[in-house]
KEVEX-625489 format. One record per residue (C-alpha): residue number from 1; residue in one letter; x, y, z. Coordinates in nm, 3 decimals. Layout:
<sites>
<resi:NUM | resn:A | xx:X | yy:Y | zz:Z>
...
</sites>
This chain:
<sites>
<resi:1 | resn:X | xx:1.407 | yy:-2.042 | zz:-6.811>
<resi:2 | resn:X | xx:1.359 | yy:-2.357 | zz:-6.571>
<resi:3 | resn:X | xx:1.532 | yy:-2.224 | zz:-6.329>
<resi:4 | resn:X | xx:1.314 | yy:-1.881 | zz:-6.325>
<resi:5 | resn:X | xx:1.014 | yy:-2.088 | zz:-6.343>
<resi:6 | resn:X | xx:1.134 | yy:-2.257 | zz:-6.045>
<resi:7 | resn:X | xx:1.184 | yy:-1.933 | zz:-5.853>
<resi:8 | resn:X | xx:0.822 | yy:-1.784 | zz:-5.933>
<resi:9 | resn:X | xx:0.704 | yy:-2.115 | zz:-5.840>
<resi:10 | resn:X | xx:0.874 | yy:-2.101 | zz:-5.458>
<resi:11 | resn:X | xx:0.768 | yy:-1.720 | zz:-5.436>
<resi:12 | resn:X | xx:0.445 | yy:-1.835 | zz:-5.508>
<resi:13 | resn:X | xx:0.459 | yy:-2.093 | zz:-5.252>
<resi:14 | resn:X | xx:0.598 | yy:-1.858 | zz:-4.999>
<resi:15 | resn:X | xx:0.349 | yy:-1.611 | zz:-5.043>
<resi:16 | resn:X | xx:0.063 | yy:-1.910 | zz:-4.995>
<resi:17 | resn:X | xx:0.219 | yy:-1.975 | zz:-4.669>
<resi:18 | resn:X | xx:0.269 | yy:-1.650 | zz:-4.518>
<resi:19 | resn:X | xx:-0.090 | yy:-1.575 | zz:-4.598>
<resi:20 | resn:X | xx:-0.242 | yy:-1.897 | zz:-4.427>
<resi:21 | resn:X | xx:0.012 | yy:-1.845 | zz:-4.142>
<resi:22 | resn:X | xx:-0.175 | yy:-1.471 | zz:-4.098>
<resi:23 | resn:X | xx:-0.475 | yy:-1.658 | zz:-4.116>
<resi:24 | resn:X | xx:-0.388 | yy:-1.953 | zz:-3.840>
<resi:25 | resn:X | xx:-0.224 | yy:-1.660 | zz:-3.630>
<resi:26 | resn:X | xx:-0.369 | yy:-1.340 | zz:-3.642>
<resi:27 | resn:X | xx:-0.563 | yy:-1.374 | zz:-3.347>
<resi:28 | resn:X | xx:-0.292 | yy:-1.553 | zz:-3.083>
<resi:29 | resn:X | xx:-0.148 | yy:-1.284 | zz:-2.846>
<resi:30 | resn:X | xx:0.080 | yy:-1.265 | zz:-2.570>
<resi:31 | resn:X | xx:-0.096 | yy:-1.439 | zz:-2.298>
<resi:32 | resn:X | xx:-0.129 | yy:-1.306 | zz:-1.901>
<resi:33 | resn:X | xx:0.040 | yy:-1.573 | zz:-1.676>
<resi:34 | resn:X | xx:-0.077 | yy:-1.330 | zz:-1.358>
<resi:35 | resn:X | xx:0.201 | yy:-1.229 | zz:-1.136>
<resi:36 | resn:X | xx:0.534 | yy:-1.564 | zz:-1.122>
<resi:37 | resn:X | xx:0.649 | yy:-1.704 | zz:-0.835>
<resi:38 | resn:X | xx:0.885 | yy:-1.500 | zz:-0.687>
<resi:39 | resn:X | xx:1.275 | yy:-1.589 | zz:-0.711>
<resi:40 | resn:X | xx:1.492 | yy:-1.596 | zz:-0.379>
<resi:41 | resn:X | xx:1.732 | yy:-1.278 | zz:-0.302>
<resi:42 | resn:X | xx:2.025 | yy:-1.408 | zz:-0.447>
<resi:43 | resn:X | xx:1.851 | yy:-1.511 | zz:-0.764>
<resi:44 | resn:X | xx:1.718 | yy:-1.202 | zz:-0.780>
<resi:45 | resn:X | xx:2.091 | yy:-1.041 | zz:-0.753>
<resi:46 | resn:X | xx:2.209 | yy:-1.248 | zz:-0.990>
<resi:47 | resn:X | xx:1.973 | yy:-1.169 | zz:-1.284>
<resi:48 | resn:X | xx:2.119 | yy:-0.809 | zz:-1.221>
<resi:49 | resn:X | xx:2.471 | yy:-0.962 | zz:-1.201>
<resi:50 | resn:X | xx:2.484 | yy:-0.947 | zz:-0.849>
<resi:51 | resn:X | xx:2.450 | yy:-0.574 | zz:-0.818>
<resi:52 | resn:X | xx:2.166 | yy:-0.530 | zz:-0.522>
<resi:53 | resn:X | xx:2.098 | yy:-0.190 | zz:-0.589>
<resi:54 | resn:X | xx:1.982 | yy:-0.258 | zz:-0.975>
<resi:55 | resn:X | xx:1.800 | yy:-0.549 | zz:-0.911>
<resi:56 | resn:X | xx:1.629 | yy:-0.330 | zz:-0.673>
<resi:57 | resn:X | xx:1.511 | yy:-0.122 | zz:-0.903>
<resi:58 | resn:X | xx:1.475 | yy:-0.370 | zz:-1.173>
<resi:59 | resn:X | xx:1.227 | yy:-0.575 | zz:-0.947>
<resi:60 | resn:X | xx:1.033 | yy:-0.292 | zz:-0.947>
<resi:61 | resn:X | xx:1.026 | yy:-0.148 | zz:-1.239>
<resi:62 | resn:X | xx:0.933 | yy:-0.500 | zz:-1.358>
<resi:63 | resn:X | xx:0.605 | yy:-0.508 | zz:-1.089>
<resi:64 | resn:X | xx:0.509 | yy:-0.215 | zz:-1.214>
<resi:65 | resn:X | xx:0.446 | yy:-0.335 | zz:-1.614>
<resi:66 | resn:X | xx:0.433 | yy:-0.650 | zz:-1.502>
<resi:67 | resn:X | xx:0.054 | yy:-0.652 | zz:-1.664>
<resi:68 | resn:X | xx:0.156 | yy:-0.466 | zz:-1.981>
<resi:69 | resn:X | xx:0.188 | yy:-0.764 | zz:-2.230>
<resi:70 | resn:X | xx:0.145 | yy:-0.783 | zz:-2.648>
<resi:71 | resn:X | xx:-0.001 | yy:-0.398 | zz:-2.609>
<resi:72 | resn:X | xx:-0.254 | yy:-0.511 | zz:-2.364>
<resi:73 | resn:X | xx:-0.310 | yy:-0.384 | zz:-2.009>
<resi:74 | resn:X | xx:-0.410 | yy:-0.565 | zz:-1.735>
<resi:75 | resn:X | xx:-0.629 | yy:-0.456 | zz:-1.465>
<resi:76 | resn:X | xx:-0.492 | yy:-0.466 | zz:-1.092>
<resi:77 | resn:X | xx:-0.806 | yy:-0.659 | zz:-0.996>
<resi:78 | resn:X | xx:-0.671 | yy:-0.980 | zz:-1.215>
<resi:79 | resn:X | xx:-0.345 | yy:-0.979 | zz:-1.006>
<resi:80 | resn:X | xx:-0.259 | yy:-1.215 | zz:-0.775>
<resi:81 | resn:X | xx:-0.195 | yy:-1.007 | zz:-0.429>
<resi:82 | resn:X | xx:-0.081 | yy:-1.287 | zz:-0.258>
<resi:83 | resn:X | xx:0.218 | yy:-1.345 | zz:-0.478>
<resi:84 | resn:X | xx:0.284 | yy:-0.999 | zz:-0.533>
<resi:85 | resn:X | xx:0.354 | yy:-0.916 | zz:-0.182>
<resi:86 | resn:X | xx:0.600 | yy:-1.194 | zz:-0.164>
<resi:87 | resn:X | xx:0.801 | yy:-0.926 | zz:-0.434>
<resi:88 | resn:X | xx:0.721 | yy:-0.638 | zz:-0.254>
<resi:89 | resn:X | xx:0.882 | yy:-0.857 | zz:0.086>
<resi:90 | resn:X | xx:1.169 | yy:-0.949 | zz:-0.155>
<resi:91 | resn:X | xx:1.243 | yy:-0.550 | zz:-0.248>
<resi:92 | resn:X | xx:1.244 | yy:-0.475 | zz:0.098>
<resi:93 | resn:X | xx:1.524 | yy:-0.761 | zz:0.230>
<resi:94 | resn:X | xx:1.721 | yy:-0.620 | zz:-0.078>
<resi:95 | resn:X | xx:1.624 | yy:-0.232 | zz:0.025>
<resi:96 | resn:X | xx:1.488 | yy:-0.159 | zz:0.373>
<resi:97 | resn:X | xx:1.550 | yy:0.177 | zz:0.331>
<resi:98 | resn:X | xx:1.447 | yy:0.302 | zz:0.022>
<resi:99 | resn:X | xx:1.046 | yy:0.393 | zz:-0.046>
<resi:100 | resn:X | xx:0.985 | yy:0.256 | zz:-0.397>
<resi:101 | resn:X | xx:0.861 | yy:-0.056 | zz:-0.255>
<resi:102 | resn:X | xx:0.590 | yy:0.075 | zz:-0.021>
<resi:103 | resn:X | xx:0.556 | yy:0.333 | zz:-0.247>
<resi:104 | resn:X | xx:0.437 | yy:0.123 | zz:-0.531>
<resi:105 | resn:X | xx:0.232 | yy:-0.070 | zz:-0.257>
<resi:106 | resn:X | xx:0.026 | yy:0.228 | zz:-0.126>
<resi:107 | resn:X | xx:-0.025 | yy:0.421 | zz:-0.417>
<resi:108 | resn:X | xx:-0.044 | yy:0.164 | zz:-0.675>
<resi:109 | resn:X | xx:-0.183 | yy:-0.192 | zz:-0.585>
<resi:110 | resn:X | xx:-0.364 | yy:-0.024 | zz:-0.324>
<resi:111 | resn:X | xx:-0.555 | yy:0.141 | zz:-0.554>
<resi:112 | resn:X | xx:-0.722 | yy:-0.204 | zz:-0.684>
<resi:113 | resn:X | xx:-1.109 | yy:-0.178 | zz:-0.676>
<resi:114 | resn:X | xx:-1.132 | yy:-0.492 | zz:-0.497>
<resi:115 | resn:X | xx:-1.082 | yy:-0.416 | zz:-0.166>
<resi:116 | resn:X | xx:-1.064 | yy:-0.825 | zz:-0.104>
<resi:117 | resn:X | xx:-0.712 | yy:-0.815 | zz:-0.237>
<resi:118 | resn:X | xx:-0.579 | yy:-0.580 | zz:-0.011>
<resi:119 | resn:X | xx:-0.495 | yy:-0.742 | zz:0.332>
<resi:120 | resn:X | xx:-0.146 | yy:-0.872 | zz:0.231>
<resi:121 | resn:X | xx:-0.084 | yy:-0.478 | zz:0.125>
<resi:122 | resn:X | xx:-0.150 | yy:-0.389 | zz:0.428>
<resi:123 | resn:X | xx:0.028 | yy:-0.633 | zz:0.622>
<resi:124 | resn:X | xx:0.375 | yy:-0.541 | zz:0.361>
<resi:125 | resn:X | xx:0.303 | yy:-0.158 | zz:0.502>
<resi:126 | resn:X | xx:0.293 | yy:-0.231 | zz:0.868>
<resi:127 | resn:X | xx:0.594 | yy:-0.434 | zz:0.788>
<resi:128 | resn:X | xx:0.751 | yy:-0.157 | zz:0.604>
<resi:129 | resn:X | xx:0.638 | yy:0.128 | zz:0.901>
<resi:130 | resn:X | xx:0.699 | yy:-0.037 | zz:1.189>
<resi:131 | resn:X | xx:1.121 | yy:0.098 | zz:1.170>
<resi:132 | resn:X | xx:1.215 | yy:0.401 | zz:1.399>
<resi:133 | resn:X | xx:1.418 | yy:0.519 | zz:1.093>
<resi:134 | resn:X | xx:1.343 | yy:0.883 | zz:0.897>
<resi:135 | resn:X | xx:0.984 | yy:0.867 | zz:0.821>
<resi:136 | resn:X | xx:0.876 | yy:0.506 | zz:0.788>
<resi:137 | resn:X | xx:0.586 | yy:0.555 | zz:1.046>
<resi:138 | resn:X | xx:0.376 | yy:0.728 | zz:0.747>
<resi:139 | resn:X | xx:0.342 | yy:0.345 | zz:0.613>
<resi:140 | resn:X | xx:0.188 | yy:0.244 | zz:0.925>
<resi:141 | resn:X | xx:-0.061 | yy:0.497 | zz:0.882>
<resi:142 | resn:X | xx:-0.142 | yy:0.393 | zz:0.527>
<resi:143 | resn:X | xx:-0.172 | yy:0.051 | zz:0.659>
<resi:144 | resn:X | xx:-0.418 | yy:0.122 | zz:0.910>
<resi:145 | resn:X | xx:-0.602 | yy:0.356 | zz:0.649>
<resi:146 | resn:X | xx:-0.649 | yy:0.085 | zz:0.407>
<resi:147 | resn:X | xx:-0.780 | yy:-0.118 | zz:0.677>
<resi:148 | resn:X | xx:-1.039 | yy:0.113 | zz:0.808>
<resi:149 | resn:X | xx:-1.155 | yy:0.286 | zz:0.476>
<resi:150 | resn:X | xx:-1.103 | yy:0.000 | zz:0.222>
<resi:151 | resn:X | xx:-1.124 | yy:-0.289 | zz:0.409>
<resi:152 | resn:X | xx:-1.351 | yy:-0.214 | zz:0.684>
<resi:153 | resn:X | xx:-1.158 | yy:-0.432 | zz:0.956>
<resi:154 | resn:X | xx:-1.178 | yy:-0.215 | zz:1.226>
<resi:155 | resn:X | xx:-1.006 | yy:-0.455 | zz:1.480>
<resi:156 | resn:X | xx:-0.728 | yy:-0.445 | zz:1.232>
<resi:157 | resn:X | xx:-0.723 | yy:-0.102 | zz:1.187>
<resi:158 | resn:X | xx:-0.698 | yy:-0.080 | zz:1.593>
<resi:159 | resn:X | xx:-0.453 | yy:-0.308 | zz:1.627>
<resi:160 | resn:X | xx:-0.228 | yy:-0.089 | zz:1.361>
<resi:161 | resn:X | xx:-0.353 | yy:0.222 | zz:1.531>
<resi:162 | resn:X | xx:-0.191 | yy:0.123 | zz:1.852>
<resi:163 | resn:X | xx:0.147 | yy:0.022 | zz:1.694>
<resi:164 | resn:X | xx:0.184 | yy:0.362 | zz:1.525>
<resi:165 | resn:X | xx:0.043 | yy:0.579 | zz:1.867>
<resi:166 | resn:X | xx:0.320 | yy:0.371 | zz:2.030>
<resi:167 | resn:X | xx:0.605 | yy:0.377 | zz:1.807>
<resi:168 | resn:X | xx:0.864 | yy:0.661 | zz:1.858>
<resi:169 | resn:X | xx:0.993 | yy:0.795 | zz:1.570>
<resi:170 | resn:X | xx:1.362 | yy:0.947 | zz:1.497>
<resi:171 | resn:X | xx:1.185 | yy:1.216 | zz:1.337>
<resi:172 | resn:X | xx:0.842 | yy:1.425 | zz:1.451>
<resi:173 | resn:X | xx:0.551 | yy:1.261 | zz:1.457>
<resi:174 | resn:X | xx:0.181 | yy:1.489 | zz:1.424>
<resi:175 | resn:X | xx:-0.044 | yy:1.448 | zz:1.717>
<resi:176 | resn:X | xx:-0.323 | yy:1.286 | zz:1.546>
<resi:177 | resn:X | xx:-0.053 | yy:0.969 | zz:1.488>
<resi:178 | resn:X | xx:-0.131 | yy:0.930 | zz:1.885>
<resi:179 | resn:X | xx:-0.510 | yy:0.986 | zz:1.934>
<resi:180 | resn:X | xx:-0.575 | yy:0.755 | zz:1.583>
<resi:181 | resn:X | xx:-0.688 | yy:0.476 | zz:1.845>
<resi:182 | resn:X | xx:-0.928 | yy:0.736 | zz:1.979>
<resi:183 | resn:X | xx:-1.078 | yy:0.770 | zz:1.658>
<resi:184 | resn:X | xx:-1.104 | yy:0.428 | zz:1.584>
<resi:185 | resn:X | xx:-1.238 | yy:0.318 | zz:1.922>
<resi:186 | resn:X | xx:-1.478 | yy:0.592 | zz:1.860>
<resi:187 | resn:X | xx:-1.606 | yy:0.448 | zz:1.516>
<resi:188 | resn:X | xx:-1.650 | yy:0.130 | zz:1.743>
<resi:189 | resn:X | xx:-1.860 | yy:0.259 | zz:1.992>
<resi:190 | resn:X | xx:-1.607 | yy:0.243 | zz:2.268>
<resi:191 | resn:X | xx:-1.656 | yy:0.571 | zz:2.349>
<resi:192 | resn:X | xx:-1.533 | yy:0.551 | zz:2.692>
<resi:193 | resn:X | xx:-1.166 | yy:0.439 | zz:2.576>
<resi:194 | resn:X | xx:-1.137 | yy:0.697 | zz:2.353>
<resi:195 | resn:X | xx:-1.201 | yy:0.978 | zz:2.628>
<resi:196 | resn:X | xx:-0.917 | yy:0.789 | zz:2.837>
<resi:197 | resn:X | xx:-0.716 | yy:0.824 | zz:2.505>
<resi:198 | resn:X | xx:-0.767 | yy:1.166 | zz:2.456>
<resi:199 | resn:X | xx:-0.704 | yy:1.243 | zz:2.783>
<resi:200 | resn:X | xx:-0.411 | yy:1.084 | zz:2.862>
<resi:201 | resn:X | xx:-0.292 | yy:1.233 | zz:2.560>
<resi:202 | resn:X | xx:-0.366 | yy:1.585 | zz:2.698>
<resi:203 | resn:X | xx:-0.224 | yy:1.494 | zz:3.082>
<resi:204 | resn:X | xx:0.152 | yy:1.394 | zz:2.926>
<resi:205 | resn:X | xx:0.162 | yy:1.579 | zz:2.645>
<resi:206 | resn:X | xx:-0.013 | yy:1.901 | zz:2.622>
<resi:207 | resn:X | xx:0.306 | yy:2.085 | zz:2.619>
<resi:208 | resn:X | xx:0.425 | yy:1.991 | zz:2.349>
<resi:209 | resn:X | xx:0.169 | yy:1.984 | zz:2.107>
<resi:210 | resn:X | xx:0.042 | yy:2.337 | zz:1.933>
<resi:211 | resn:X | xx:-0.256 | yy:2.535 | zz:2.065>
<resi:212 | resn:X | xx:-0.403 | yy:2.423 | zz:1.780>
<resi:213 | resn:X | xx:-0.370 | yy:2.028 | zz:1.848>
<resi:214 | resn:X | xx:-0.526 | yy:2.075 | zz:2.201>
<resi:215 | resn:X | xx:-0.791 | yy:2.318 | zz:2.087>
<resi:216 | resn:X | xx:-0.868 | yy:2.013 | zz:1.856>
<resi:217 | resn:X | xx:-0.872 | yy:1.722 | zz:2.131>
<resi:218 | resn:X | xx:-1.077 | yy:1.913 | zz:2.349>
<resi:219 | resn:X | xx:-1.331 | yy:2.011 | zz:2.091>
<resi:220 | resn:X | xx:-1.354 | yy:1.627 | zz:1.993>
<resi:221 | resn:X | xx:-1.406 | yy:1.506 | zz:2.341>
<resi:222 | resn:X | xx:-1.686 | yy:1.785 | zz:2.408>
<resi:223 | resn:X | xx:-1.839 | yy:1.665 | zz:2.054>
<resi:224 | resn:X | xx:-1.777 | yy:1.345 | zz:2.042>
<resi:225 | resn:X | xx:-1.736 | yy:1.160 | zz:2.353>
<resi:226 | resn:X | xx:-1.879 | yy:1.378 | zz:2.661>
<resi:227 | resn:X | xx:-2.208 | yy:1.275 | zz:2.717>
<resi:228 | resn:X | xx:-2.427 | yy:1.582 | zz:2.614>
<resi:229 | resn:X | xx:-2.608 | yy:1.646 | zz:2.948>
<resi:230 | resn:X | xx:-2.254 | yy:1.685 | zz:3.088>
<resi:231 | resn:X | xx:-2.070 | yy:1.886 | zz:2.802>
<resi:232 | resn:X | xx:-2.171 | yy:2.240 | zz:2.976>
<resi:233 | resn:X | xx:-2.048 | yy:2.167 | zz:3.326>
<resi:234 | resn:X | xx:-1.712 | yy:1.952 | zz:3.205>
<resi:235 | resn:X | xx:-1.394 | yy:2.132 | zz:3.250>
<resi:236 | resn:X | xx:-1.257 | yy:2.066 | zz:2.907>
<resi:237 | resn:X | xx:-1.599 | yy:2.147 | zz:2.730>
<resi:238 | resn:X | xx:-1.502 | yy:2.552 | zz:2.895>
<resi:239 | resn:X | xx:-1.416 | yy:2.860 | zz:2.697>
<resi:240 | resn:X | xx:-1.353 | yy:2.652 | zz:2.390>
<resi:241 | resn:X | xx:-1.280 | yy:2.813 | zz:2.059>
<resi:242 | resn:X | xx:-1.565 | yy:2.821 | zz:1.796>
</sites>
């Protein structure tokens, strides 16, 4: 009987306990420590036992929950961007060719409403686009997006302009990659580059880009960067399409 007494008495206890510890902890979750520092490439291979390929992948699956904590979501604009591209650098040294990491750059932290964060993004994309190889290029162009639409640097936007209308590609790149400058010198008011642009664009390479592509440079010059009085006597501004 004493020892069933004794038994009630520590279920009792244990029941006291596990209530006031529901009490004391109910409201303590997982807490965000924002993005770690990021490991060197071998420590990085070793956590995946040395296999580079998986702790490719591993790395990034790992950036992309990295705010998913205790049920909870973080949003991109609490992330540190600085840090983070130090992870997307490290993907790349242990993948240079694969897209997941510029992927996930582009289309995911580049998507953060604070367009603040976004100059290391951009300069992990020109990073990742300046290669010859397959079609790395189109992260140049990202790169230069962000920074004209999203960031509003337009010097850095020319600057990336430049490299991609200078880089040759194994594989075909669209005219517009070559007249971006144009475009961008046009937004700037340097009207006057962006004819010579155009035009040398037209003198060396007219045939080899579609009807279509010089239809379209001419039609933007005559537009856009002839002076009006002279659009009806310029040579390009004749017989255009409508």
């Amino acid at each position: 009987m004493r020892n069933i007494n004794r038994l009630y008495a520590v279920f009792i206890v244990s029941i006291i306990l596990h209530v006031g510890l529901w009490f004391h902890s109910n409201d303590i979750r997982t807490q965000w420590g924002n993005v770690p520092p990021v490991p060197g490439e071998g420590q990085a291979s070793s956590m995946a036992l040395g296999d580079q390929q998986f702790a490719y992948r591993m790395t990034g699956l790992t950036l992309q929950n990295l705010g998913d904590t205790g049920g909870r979501s973080t949003a991109l604009t609490d992330y540190d961007y600085q840090k983070l591209s130090k992870w997307l650098f490290l993907m790349d040294k242990m993948d240079s060719r694969s897209d997941y990491a510029p992927f996930l750059a582009a289309f995911y932290f580049g998507a953060t409403p604070d367009k603040t964060q976004l100059p290391p993004i951009v300069d992990f994309l020109e990073y990742a686009g300046e290669r010859t190889t397959g079609e790395k290029w189109r992260w140049l162009a990202h790169a230069m997006y962000l920074a004209r639409f999203e960031v509003n640097d337009l010097d850095r936007a020319l600057g990336l302009a430049n490299k991609l209308a200078n880089l040759e590609s194994e594989t075909h790149m669209p005219a517009w990659t070559k007249q971006m400058p144009a475009f961008i010198q046009t937004q700037m008011g340097n009207k006057e580059a962006a004819y010579e642009i155009m035009l040398n664009i037209l003198k060396s390479r007219a045939e080899n880009l579609d009807p279509a592509e010089v239809s379209f440079t001419q039609i933007y010059m005559c537009d856009k960067l002839i002076p009006e009085e002279d659009v009806k006597t310029h040579p390009l501004c004749q017989n255009l399409p409508d």
